[in-house]
N, CA, C and O atoms as CSV, one atom per row, in Angstrom:
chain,resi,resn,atom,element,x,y,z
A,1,UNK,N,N,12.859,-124.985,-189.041
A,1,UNK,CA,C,14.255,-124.956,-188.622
A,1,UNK,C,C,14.361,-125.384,-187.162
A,1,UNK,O,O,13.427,-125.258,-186.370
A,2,UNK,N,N,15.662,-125.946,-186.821
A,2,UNK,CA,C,15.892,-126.231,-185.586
A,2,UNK,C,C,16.408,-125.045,-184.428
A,2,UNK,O,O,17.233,-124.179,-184.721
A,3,UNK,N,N,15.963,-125.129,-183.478
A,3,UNK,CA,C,16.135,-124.319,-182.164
A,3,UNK,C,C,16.169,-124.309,-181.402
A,3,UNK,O,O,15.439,-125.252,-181.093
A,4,UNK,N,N,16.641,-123.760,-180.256
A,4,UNK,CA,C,16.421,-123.926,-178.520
A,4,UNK,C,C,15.877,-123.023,-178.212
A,4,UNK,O,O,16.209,-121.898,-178.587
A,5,UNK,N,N,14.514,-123.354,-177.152
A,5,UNK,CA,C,13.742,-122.211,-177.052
A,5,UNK,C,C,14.315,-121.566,-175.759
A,5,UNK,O,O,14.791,-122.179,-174.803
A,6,UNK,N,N,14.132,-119.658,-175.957
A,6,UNK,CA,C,14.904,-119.204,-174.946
A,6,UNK,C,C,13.899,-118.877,-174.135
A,6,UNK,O,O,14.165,-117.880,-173.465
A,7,UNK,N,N,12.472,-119.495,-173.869
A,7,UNK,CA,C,11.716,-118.635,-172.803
A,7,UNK,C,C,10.396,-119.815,-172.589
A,7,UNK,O,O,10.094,-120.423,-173.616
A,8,UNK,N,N,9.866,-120.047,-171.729
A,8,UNK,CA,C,8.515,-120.906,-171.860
A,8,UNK,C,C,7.727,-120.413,-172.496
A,8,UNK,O,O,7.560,-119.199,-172.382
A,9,UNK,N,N,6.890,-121.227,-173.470
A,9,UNK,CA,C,5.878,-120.747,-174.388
A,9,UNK,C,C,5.045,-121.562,-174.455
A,9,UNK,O,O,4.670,-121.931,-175.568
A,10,UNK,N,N,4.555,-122.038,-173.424
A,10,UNK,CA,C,3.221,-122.816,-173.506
A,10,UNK,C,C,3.021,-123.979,-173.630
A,10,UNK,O,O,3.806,-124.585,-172.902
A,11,UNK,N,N,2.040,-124.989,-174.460
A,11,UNK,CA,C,1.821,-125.815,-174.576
A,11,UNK,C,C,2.258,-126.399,-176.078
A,11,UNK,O,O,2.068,-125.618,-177.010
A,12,UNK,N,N,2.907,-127.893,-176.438
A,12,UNK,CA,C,3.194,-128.420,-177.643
A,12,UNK,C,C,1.814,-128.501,-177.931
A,12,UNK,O,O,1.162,-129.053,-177.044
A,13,UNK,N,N,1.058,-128.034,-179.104
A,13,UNK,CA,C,-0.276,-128.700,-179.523
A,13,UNK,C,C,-0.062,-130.302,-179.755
A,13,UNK,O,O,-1.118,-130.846,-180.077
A,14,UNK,N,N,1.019,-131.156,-179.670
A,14,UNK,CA,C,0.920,-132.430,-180.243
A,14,UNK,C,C,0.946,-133.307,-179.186
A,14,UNK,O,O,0.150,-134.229,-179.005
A,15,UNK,N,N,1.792,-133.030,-178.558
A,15,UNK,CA,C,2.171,-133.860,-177.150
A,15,UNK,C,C,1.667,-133.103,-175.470
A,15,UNK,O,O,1.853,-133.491,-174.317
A,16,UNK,N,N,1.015,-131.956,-176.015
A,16,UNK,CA,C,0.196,-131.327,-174.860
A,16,UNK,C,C,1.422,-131.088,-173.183
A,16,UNK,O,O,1.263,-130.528,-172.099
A,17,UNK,N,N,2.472,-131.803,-173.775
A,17,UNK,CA,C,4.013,-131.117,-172.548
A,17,UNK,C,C,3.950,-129.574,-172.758
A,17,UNK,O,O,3.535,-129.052,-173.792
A,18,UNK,N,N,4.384,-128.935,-171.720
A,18,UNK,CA,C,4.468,-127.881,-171.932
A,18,UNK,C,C,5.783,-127.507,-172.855
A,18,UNK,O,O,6.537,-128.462,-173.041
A,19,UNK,N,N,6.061,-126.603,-173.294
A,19,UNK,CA,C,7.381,-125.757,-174.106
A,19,UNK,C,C,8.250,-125.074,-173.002
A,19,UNK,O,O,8.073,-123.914,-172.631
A,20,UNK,N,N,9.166,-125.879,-172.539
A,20,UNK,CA,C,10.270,-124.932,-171.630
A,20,UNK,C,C,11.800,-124.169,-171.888
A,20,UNK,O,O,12.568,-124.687,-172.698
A,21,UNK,N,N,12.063,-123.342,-171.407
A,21,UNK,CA,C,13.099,-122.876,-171.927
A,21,UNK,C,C,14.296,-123.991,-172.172
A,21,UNK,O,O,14.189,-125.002,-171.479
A,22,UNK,N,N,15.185,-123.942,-172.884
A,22,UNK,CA,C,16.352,-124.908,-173.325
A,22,UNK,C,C,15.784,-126.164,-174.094
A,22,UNK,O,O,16.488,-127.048,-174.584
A,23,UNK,N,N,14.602,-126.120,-174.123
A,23,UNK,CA,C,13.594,-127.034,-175.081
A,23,UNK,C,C,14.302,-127.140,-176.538
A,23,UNK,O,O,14.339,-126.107,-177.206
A,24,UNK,N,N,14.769,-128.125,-176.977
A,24,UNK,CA,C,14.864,-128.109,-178.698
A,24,UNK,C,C,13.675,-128.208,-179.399
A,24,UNK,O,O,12.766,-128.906,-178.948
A,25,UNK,N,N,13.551,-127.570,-180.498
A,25,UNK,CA,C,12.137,-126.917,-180.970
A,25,UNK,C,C,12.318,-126.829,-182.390
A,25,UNK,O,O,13.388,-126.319,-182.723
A,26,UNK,N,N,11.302,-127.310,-183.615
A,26,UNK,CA,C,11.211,-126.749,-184.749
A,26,UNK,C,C,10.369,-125.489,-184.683
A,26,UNK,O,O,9.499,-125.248,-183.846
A,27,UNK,N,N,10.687,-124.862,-185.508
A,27,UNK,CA,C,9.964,-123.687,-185.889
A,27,UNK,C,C,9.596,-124.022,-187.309
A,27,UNK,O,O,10.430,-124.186,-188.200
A,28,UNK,N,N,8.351,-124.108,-187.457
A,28,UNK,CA,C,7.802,-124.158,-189.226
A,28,UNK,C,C,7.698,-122.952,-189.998
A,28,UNK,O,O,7.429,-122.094,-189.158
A,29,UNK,N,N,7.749,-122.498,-190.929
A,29,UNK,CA,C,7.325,-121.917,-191.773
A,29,UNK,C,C,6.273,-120.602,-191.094
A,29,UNK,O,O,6.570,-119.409,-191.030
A,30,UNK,N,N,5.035,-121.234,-190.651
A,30,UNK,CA,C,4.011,-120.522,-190.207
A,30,UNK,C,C,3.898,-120.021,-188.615
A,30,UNK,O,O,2.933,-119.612,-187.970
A,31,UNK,N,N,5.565,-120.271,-188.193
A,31,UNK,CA,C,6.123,-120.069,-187.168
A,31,UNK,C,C,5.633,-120.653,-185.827
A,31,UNK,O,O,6.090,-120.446,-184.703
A,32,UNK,N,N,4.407,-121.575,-186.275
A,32,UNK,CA,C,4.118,-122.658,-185.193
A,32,UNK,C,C,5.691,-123.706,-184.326
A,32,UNK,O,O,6.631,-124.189,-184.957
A,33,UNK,N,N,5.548,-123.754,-183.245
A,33,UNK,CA,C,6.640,-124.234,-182.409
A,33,UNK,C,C,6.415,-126.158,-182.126
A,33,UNK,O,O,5.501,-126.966,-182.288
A,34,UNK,N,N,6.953,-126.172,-181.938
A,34,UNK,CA,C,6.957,-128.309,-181.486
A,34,UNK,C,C,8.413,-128.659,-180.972
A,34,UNK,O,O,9.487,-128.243,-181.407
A,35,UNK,N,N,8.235,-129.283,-180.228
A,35,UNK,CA,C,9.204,-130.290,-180.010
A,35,UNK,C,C,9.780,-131.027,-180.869
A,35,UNK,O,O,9.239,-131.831,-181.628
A,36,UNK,N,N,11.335,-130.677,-180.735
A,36,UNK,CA,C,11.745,-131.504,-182.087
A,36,UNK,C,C,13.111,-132.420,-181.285
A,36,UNK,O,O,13.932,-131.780,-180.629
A,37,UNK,N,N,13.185,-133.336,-181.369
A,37,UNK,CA,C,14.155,-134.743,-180.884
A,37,UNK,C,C,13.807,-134.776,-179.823
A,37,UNK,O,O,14.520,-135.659,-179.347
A,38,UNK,N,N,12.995,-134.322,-178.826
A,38,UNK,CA,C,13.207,-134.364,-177.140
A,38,UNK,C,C,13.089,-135.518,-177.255
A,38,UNK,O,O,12.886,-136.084,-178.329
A,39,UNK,N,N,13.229,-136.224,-175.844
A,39,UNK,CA,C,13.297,-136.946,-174.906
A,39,UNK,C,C,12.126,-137.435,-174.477
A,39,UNK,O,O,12.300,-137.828,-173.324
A,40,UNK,N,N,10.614,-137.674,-174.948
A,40,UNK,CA,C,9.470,-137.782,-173.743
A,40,UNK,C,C,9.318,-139.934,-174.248
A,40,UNK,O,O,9.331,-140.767,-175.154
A,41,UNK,N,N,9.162,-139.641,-172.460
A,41,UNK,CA,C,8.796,-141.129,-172.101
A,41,UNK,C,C,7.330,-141.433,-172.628
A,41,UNK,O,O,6.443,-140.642,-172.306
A,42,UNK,N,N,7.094,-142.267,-173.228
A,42,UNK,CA,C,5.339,-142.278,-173.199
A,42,UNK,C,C,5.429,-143.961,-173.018
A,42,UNK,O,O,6.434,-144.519,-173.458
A,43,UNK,N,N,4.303,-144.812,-172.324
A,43,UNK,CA,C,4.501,-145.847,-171.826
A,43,UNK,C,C,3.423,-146.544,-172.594
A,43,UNK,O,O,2.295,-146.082,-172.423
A,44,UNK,N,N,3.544,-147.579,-173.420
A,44,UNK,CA,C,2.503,-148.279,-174.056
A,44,UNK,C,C,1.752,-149.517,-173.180
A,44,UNK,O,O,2.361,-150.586,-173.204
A,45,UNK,N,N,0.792,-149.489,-172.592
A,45,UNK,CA,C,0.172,-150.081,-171.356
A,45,UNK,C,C,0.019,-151.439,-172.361
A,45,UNK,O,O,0.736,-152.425,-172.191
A,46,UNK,N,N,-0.668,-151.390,-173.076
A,46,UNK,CA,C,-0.815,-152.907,-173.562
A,46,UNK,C,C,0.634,-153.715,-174.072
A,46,UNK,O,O,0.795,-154.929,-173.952
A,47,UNK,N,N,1.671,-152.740,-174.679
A,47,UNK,CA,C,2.775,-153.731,-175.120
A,47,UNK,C,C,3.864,-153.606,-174.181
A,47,UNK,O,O,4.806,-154.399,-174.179
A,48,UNK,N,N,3.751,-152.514,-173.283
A,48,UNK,CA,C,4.399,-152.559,-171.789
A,48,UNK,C,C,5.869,-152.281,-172.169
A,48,UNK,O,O,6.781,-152.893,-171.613
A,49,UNK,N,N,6.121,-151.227,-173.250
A,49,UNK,CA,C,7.500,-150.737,-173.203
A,49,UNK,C,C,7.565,-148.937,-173.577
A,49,UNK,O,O,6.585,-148.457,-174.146
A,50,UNK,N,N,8.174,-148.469,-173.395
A,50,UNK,CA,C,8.686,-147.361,-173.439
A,50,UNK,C,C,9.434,-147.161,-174.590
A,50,UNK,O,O,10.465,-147.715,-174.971
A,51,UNK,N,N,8.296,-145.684,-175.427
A,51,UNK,CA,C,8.957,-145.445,-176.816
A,51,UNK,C,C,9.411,-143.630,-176.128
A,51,UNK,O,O,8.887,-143.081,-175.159
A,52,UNK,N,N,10.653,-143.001,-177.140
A,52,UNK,CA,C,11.242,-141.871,-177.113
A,52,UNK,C,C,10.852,-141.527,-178.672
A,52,UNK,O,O,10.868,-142.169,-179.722
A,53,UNK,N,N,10.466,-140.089,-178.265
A,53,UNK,CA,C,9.728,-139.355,-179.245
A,53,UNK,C,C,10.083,-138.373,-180.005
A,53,UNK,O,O,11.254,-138.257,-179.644
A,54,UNK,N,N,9.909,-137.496,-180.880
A,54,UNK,CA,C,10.444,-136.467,-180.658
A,54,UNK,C,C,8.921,-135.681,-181.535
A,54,UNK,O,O,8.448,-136.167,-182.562
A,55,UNK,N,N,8.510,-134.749,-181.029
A,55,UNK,CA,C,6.913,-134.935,-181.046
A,55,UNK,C,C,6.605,-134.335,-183.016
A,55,UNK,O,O,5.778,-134.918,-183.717
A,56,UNK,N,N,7.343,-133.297,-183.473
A,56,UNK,CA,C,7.386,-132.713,-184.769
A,56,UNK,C,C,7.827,-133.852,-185.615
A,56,UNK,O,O,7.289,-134.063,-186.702
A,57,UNK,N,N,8.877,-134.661,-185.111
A,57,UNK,CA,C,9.713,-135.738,-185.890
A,57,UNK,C,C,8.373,-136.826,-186.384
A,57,UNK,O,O,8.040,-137.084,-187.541
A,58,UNK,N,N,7.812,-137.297,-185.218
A,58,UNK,CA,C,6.543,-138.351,-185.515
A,58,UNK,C,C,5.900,-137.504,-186.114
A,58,UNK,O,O,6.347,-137.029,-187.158
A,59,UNK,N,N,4.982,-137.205,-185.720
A,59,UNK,CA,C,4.516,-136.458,-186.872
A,59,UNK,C,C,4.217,-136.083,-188.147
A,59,UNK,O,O,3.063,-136.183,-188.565
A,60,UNK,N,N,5.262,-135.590,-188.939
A,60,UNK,CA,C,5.696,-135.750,-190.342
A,60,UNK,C,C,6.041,-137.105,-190.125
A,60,UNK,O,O,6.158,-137.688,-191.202
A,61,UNK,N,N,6.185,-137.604,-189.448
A,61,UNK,CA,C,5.898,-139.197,-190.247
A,61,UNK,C,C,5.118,-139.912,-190.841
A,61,UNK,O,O,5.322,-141.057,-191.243
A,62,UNK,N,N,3.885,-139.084,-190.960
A,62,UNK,CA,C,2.515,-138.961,-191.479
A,62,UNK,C,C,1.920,-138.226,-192.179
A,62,UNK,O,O,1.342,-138.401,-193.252
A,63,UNK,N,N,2.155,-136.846,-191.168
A,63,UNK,CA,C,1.744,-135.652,-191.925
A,63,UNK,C,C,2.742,-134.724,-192.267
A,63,UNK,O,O,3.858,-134.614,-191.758
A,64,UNK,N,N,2.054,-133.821,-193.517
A,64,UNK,CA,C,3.323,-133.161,-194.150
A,64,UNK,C,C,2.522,-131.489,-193.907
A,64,UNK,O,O,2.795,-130.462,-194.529
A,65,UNK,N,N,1.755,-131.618,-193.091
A,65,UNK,CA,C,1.507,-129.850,-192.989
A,65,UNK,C,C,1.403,-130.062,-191.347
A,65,UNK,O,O,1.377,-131.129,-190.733
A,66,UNK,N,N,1.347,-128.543,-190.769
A,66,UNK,CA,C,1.170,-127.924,-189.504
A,66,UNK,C,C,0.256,-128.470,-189.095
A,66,UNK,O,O,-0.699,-128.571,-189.864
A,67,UNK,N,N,0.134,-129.087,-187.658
A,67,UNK,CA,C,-0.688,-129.698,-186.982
A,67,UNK,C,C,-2.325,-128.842,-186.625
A,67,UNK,O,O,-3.490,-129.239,-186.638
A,68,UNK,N,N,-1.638,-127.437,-186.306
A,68,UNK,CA,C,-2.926,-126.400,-185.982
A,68,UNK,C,C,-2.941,-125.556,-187.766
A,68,UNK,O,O,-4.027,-125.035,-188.021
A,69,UNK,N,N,-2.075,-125.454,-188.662
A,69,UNK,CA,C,-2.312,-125.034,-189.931
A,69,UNK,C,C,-2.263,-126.250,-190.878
A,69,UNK,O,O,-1.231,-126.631,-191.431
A,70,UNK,N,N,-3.198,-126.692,-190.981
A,70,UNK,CA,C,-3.207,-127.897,-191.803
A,70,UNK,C,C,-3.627,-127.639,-193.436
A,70,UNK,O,O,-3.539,-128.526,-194.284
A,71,UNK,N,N,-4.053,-126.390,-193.684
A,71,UNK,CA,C,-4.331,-126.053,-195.282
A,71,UNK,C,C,-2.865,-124.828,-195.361
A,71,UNK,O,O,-2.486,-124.468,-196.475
A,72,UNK,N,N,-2.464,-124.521,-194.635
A,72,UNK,CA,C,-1.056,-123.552,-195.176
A,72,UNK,C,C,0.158,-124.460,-196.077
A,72,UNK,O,O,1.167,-123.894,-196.497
């Protein structure tokens, strides 16, 4: 489900940004946290443009389980 997180909680396991408060955030199932639509710049050095991410969204663009619970 979608959320705004109300407190810092650490690190995204996917995108290694930290989790800050007012952060939009999925919450899964197994109550693991991610970034969900943010905003992060990441800069592709060889094709030299700037993609926007949203770190849970990519993700399941691939995979369909929890990044740190991958057999739940």
């Amino acid at each position: 489900s979608e959320d705004v997180l109300s407190k810092d909680a650490g690190e995204c396991a996917i995108c290694l940004e930290e989790l800050q408060q007012g952060d939009t955030i999925a919450r899964l199932p197994c109550l693991c946290i991610y970034h969900k639509g943010q905003v992060f710049l990441r800069m592709h050095i060889k094709l030299q443009k700037v993609a926007f991410i949203g770190c849970i969204d990519e993700w399941f663009e691939v995979n369909r389980s929890c990044p740190e619970h991958p057999s739940d």
